[in-house]
C-alpha positions in Angstrom: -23.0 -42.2 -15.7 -24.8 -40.6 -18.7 -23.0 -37.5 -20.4 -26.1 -35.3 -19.0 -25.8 -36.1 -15.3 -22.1 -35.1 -15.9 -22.6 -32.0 -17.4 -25.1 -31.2 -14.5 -22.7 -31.8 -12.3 -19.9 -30.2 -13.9 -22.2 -27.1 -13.9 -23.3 -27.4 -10.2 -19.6 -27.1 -8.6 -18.4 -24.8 -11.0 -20.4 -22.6 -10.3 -20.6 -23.4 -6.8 -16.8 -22.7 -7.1 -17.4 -19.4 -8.9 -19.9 -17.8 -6.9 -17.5 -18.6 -3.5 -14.6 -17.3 -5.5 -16.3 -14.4 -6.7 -17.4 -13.5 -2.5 -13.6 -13.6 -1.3 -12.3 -12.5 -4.3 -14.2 -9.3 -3.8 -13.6 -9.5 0.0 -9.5 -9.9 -0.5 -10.0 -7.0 -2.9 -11.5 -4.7 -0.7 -9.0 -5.8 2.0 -6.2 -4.9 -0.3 -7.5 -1.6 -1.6 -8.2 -0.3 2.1 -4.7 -1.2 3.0 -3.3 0.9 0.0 -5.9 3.9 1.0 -4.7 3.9 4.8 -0.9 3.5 3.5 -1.4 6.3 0.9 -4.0 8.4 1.7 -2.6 10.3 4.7 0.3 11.0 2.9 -2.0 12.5 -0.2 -4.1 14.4 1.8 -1.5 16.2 3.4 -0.1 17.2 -0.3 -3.6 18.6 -0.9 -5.0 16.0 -2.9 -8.8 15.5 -3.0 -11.1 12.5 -1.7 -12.0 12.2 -5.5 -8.5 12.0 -6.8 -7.7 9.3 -3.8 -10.1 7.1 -5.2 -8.8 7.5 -8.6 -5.8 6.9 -8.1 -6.6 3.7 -5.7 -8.6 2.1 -8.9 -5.2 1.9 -10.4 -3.9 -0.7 -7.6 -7.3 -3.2 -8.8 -5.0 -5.2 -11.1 -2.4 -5.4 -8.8 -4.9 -6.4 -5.6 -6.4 -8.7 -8.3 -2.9 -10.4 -8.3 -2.7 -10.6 -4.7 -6.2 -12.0 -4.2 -7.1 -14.5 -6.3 -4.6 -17.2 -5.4 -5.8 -16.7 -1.5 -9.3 -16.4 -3.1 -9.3 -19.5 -4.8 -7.9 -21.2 -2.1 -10.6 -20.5 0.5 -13.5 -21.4 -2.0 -12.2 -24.5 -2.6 -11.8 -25.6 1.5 -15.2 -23.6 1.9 -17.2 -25.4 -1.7 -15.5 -28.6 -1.2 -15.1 -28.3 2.4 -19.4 -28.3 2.7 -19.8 -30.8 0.1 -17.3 -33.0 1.8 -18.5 -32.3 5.3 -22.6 -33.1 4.1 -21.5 -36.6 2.6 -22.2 -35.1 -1.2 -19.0 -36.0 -2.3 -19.4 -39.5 -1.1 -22.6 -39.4 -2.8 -21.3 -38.5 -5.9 -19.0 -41.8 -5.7 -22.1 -44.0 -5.0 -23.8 -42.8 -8.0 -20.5 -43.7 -9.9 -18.5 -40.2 -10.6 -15.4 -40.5 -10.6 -12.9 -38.8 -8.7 -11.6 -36.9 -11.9 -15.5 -36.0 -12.9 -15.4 -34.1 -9.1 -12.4 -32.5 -9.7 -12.4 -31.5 -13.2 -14.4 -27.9 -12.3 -11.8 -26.9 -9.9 -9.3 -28.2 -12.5 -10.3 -25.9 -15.5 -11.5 -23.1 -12.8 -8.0 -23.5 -11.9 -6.5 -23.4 -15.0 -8.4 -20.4 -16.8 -7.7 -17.7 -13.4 -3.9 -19.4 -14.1 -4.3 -17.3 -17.8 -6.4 -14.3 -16.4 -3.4 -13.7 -13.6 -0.6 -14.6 -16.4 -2.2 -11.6 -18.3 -2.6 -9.4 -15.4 0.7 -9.8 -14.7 2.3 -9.1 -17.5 0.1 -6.7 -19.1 -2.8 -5.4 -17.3 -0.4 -4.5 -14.2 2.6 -2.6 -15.8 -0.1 -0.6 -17.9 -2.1 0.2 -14.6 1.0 1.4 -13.1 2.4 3.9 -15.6 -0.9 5.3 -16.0 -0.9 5.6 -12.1 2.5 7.3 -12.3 1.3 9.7 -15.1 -2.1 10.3 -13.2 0.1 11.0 -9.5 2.3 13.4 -11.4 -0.5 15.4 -12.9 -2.0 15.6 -9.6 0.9 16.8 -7.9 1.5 19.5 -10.2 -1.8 20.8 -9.7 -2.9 20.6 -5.7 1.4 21.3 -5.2 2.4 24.5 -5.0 6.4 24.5 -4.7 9.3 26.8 -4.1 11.5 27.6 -6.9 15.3 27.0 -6.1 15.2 25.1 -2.9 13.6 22.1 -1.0 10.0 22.2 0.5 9.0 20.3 3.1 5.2 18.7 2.6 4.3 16.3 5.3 6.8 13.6 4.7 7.7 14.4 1.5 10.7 16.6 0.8 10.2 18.6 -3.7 13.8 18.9 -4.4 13.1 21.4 -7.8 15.8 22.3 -10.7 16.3 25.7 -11.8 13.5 25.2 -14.2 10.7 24.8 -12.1 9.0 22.2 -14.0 11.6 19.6 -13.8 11.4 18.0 -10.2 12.9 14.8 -7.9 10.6 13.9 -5.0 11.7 12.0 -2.5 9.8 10.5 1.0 11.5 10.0 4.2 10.9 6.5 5.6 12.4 4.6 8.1 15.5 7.1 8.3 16.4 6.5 4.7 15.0 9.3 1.7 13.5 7.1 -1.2 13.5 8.6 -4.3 9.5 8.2 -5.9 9.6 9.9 -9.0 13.1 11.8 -11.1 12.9 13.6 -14.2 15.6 15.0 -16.1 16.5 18.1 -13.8 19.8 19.0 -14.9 23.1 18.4 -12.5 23.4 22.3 -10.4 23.7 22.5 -6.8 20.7 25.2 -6.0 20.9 25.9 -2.0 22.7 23.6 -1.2 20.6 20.7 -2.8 22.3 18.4 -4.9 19.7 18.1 -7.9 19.9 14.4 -10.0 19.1 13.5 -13.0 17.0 10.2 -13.6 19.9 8.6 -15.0 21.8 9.0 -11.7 18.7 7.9 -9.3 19.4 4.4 -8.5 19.3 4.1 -5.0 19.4 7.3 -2.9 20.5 7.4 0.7 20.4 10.5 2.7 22.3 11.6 5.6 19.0 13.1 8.2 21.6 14.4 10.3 23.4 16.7 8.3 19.3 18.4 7.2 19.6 16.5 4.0 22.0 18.3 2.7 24.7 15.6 2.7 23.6 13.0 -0.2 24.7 9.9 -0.6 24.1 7.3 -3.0 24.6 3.6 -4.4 24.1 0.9 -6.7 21.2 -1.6 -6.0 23.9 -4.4 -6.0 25.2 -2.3 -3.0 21.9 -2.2 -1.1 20.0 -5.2 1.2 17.4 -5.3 -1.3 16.6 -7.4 -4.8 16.1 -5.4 -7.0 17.5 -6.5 -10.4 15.0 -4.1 -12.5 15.3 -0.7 -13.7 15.0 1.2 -10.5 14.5 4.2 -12.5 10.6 3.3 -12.5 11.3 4.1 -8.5 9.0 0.6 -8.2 9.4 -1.7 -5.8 6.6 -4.5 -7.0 8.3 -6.9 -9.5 5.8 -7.1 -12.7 6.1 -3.1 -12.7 7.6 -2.9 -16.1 9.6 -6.2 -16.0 8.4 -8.3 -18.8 9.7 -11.6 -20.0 12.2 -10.1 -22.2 13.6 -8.6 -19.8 14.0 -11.2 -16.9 15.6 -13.2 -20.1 18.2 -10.4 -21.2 18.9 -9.9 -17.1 19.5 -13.5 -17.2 21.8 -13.7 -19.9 23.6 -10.6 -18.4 24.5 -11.8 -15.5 25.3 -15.7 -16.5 28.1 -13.9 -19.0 29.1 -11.6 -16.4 29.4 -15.1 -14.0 31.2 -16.5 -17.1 33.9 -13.3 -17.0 34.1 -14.0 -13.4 35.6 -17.8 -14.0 37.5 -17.0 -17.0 39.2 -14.6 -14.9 39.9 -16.8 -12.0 41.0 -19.4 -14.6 43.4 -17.2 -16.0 45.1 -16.0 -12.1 44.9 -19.6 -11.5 47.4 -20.3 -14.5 49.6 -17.6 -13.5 49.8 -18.3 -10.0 51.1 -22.2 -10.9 53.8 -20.1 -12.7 54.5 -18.3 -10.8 54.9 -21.3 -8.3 57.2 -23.4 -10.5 60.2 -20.8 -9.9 62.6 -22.3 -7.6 63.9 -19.0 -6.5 60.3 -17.4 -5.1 60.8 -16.6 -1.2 59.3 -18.7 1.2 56.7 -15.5 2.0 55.0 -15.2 -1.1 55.2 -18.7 -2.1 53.2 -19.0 1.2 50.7 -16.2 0.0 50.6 -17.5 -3.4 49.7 -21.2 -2.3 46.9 -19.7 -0.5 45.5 -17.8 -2.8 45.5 -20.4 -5.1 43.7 -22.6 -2.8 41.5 -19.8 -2.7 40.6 -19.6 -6.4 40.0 -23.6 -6.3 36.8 -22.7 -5.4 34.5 -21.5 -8.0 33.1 -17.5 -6.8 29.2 -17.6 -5.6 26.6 -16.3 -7.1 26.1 -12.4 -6.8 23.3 -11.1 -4.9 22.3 -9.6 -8.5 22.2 -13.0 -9.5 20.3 -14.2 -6.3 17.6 -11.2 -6.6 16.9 -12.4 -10.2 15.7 -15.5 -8.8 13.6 -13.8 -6.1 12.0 -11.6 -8.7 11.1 -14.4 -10.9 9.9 -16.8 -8.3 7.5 -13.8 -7.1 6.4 -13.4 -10.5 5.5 -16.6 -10.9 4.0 -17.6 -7.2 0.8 -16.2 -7.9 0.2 -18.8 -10.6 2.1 -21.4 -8.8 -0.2 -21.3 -5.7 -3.3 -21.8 -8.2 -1.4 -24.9 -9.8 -0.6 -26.4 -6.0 -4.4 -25.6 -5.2 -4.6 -27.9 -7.9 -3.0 -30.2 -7.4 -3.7 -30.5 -3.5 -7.3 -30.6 -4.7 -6.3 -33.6 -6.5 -4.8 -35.4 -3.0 -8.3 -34.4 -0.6 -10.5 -36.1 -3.7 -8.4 -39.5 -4.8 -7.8 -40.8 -0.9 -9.9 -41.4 1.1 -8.1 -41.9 4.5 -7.5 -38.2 4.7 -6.4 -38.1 8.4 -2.3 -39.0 7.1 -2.5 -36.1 5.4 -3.9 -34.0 7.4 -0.1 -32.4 8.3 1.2 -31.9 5.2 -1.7 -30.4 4.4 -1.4 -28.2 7.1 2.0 -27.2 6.2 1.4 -26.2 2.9 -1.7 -23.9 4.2 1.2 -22.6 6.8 4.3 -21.9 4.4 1.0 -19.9 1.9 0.2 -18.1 4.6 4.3 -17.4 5.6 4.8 -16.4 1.8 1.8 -14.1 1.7 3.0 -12.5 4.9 6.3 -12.1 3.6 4.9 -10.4 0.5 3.5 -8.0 2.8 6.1 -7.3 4.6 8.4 -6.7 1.6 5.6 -4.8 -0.3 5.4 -2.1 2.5 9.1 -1.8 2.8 9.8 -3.6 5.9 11.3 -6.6 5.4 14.0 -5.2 2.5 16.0 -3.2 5.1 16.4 -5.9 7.6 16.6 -9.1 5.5 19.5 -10.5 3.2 18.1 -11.7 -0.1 19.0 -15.3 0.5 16.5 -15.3 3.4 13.8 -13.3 1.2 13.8 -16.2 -1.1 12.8 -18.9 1.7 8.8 -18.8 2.6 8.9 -19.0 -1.6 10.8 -22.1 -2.3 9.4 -23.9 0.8 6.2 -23.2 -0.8 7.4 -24.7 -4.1 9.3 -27.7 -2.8 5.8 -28.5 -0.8 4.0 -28.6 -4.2 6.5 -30.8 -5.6 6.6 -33.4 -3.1 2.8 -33.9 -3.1 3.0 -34.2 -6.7 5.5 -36.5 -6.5 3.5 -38.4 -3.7 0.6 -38.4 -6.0 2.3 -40.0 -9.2 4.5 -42.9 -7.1 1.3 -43.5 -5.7 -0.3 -43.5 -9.2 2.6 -45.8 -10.3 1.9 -48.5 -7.6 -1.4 -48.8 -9.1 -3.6 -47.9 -5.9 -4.7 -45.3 -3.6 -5.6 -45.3 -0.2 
């Protein structure tokens, strides 16, 4: 086939791709922004804050719904382009006049590939930008449509102002779900004022707060100590993992806590020397040789990962799924094309569409602060490795098949 009949139809499916991508891009987009209005907006408008800053402040969540959507997006362009052109025998056409199956699927390929950049970039950059100017933009708003007491706590809606001496230096926190979350700290000095324990930013990890004692009764704990992964700074009081975490810092996290794992075993090294010491004296009693054999038995066994460690993984799998899900589009693209007996894999198929759909519910849920007081972080990490390990066996189907030198 001549190089001009392949650039025509190169051009015809990408932008058949683009235009379908473009439709449910903009549909997932408005999807996402109306959830954020209906989760946010009753809450601002209780504080005061006007329809025109609302909508302000919800262009700020774009990059982040652009993150959300365009995997999803991509995904049902593909089944709805390829779906039609399949479906009205145009693919099969396109064989007959001797395209190969590469030639068909190089648009979604590079389509693929080039939103793969565009989220990387997002992610790392457009995102964390969009959300400090968000945070900077929230707390000029409150400070102008809020009006709060000086030395005490104020009550607006469901968000408590728990103000410093100064005035100007403030800790809000929200009530949800029984617990108080902390949404934004500044430096506000250490004083009780009416019976109001004031922190500074550098104490707000995670706050919990006794509702039964008026909030009067604070209590507070690490992260590590909390259902929740969250290896981050909490200090940026976000739970979405690309606010602020760039790959310097998943690295330096990384390295933290493989050293810290490293302590762990030296340390178990070194009471495992001492309890075989401590065993070779004849005249131990028979009591704490007992406790000391077990022990030992114990420390056979090297320690398990921390959840720290385990919330690490979470954070960068999430990171990454995004672009993952484009690259498995890919790929899956890839399987529908080369065979042509498509009814075989018609359930794996449906599985992967399945576990997609699981993980984005589960990003959801865990967005909007559901899931994270109910769920362990081993279980938090499921719907996104299934989702992986599906991607890797049809890629591994796809290159033994490759290797046998056929298709079906």
């Amino acid at each position: 086939m001549s190089q001009w009949h392949s650039s025509r139809l190169y051009r015809y499916l990408l932008g058949n791709l683009a235009f379908l991508h473009l439709v449910f891009t903009l549909l997932f987009l408005l999807v996402v922004l109306l959830s954020n209005v209906w989760y946010f907006a009753p809450e601002w408008l209780r504080l005061g804050i006007s329809i025109k800053h609302i909508l302000v402040m919800v262009l700020f969540f774009v990059p982040g719904a652009l993150l959300q959507s365009t995997a999803i997006a991509l995904t049902m362009a593909f089944w709805v382009g390829y779906g039609r052109l399949q479906f009205f025998k145009e693919i099969d056409a396109m064989r007959t006049l001797g395209f190969s199956s590469y030639q068909i699927f190089r648009p979604l390929l590079h389509y693929a590939l080039v939103w793969m950049i565009l989220i990387s970039l997002t992610a790392f950059i457009l995102y964390p930008f969009s959300m400090h100017m968000f945070k900077d933009y929230y707390t000029r708003v409150l400070t102008l449509h809020v009006s709060v007491q000086k030395h005490g706590a104020q009550k607006l809606g469901e968000t408590l102002f728990y103000i410093s001496s100064h005035g100007s230096e403030w800790v809000i926190s929200s009530h949800e779900d029984g617990y108080q979350r902390i949404i934004w700290a500044y430096q506000s000095g250490s004083e009780i004022v009416d019976d109001v324990r004031i922190l500074t930013a550098e104490e707000v990890e995670i706050l919990l707060v006794d509702a039964k004692n008026n909030g009067k009764q604070w209590h507070w704990g690490e992260a590590k100590n909390f259902f929740y992964p969250l290896v981050f700074d909490i200090n940026t009081q976000s739970y979405n993992p690309y606010d602020l975490l760039l790959l310097k810092d998943l690295w330096q996290e990384a390295l933290r806590l493989w050293h810290e794992y490293q302590d762990i075993l030296e340390r178990y090294q070194q009471r495992r020397n001492m309890l075989e010491e401590v065993l070779l004296i004849d005249e131990l009693p028979s009591g704490e040789r007992y406790e000391y054999e077990l022990e030992l038995i114990n420390l056979q066994k090297n320690p398990a990962f921390t959840i720290d460690m385990v919330s690490l993984l979470f954070v960068v799998l999430l990171r990454f799924s995004h672009i993952s899900l484009i690259v498995g589009l890919a790929i899956l693209a890839y399987v529908l094309l080369e065979y042509r007996q498509m009814q075989r894999w018609m359930t794996p198929i449906a599985i992967w569409i399945g576990m997609t759909a699981l993980y984005w519910v589960s990003f959801y849920l865990i967005s909007f602060r559901v899931l994270r007081l109910l769920w362990h972080p081993y279980a938090l990490l499921i719907p996104i490795i299934i989702v992986y390990m599906i991607n890797l066996t049809i890629g591994m189907r796809i290159w033994i098949n490759k290797r046998r030198g056929g298709v079906s």
